[in-house]
C-alpha positions in Angstrom: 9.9 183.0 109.1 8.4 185.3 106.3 6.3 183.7 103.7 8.7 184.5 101.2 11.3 182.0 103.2 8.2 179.2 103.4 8.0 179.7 100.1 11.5 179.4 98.8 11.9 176.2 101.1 8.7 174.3 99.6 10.0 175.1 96.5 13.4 173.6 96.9 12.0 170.9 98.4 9.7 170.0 95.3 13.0 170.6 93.0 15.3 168.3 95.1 12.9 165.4 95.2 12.7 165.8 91.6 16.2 166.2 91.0 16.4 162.4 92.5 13.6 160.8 90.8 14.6 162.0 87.3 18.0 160.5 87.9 16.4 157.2 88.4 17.1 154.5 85.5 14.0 152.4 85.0 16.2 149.5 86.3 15.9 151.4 90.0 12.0 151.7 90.0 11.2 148.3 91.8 14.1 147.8 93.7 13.9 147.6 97.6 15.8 147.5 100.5 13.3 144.7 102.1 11.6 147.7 104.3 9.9 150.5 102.6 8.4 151.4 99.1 9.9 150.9 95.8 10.7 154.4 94.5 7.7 153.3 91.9 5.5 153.3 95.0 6.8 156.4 96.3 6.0 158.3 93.5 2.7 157.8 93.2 2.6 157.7 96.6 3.2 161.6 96.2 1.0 162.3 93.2 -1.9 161.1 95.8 -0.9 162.7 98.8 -0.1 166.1 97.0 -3.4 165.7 95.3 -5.0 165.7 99.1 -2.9 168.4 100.1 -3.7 170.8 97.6 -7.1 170.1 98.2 -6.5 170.4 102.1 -5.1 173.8 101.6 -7.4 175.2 99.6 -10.0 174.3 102.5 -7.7 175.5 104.8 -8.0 179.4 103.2 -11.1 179.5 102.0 -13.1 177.3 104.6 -11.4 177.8 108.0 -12.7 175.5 110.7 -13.1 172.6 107.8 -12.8 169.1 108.3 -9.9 167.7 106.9 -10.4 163.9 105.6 -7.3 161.5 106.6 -6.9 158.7 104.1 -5.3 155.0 104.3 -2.0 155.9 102.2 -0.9 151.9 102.9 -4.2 150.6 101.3 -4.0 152.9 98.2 -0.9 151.6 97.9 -1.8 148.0 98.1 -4.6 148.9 95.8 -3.6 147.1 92.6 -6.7 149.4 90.8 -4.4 152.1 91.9 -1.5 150.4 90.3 1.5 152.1 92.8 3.8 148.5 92.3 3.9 148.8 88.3 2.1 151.9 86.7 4.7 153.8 85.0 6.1 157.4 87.0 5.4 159.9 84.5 1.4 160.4 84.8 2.1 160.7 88.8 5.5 162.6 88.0 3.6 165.4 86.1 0.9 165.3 88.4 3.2 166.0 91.5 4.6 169.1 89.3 1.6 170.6 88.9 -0.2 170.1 92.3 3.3 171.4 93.6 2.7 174.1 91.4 -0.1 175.0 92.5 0.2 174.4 96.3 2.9 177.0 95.8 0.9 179.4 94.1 -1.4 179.8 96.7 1.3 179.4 100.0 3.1 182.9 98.3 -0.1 184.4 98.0 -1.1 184.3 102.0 -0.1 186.8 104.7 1.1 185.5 107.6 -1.9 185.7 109.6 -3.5 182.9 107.5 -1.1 180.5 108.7 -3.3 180.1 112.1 -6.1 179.6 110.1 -7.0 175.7 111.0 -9.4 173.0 110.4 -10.0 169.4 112.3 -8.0 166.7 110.5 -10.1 163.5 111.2 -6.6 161.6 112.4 -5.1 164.4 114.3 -6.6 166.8 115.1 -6.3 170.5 114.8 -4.7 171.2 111.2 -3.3 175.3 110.2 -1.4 176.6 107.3 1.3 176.8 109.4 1.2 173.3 110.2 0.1 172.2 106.7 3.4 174.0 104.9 5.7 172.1 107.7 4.2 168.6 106.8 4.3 169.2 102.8 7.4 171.0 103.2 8.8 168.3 104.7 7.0 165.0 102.8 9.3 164.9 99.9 12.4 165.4 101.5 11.4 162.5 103.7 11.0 160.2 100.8 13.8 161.2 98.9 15.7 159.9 101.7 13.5 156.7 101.3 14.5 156.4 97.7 17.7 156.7 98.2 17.9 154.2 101.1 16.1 152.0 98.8 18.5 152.6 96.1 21.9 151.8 99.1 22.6 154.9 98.5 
């Protein structure tokens, strides 16, 4: 797949998980179905996680062979400093736009050679681009489905 097409997919990716949250009526935010995150929680959820990933792929292209840090994503979401079960969205909504943003920047700016570039994730091992752009490609998606299964939809 060309970078263009890796491109193009992250993009939509970012645009249909957005396309879901800003649907949302402030009445959905905290509701559940008994299993997984509120979609509150999920969105700042992503605001974190895209905030390490942005930072992972920048390491990734300019520091190949980097350690990349895993972090507890369950205990910053239990943190109540870090606010993830009532904060309001927007802060982390405009935050997972720019990172986004910026994540894409950079992924249709590499050649495809610099998708084997890799580092050692501290969870699971070896990390590349390639790699990277599946897992972020896919994380939205994944919890757009989690919001919408929250919402019985």
């Amino acid at each position: 797949m060309s970078i263009a097409a890796l491109a193009a997919n992250y993009e939509k990716a970012t645009n249909d998980f957005l396309r879901i949250v800003d649907a949302l009526e402030e009445s959905d935010l905290d509701k559940t179905d008994g299993e997984g995150w509120t979609p509150r929680q999920v969105v700042h959820h992503l605001a974190d996680s895209e905030l390490q990933s942005n930072a992972r792929l920048r390491r990734l292209v300019a520091e190949p062979g980097t350690i990349i840090q895993g972090y507890d994503e369950g205990a910053w979401a239990e943190s109540t400093t870090l606010g993830y079960r009532e904060l309001p969205i927007e802060v982390s909504l405009n935050v997972f736009r720019a990172v986004r943003a910026s994540s894409l920047m950079i992924l249709r700016r590499l050649s495809m050679d610099q998708l084997q570039n890799f580092g050692e994730h501290s969870e699971s091992g070896k990390f590349t681009i390639e790699k990277w752009v599946q897992s972020y490609t896919n994380h939205p998606t994944d919890h757009a489905q989690q919001i919408l299964k929250a919402l019985g939809k």
